[in-house]
C-alpha positions, 0 to 999 in steps of 0.5 A, spaced: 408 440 657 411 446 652 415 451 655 414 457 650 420 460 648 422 468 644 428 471 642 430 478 645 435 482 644 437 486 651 437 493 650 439 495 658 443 490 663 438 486 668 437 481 672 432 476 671 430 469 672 428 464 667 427 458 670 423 462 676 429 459 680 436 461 679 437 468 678 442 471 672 444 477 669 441 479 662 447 483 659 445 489 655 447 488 647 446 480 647 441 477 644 438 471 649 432 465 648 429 465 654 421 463 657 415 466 654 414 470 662 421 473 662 421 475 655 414 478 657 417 482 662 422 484 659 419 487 653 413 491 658 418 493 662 422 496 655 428 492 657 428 488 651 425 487 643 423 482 641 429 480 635 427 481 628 423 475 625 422 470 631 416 468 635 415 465 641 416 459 639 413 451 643 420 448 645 419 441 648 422 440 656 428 438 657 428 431 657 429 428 664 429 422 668 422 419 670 421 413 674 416 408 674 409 409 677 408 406 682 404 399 682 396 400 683 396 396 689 388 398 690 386 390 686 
């Protein structure tokens, strides 16, 4: 799976969670690339722009860990 991703430019301080979990404060002035349903959010909201020149973009995930599937045992 693709996690779509923009760049914003925050135009007032605001808390917000990029990962739907652990919540962080976006700081007025700076310049964030955050998911697609934050940047949205924020955009909706007049809380950000979207920086000149970028569009959301298809980031590969993080790559993680995974263990093997189990055996199908079904046979």
């Amino acid at each position: 799976m693709k996690v779509i991703t923009m760049k914003i430019l925050m135009l007032r301080s605001k808390l917000g969670s990029n990962d739907g979990a652990t919540v962080q404060m976006y700081d007025e002035g700076e310049t964030y690339e955050v998911s697609e349903a934050l940047g949205t959010c924020f955009l909706a909201e007049k809380d950000a722009k979207l920086v000149e020149g970028e569009k959301a973009v298809a980031a590969a995930p993080a790559n993680k860990a995974i263990g093997k599937a189990p055996a199908n045992k079904a046979s």
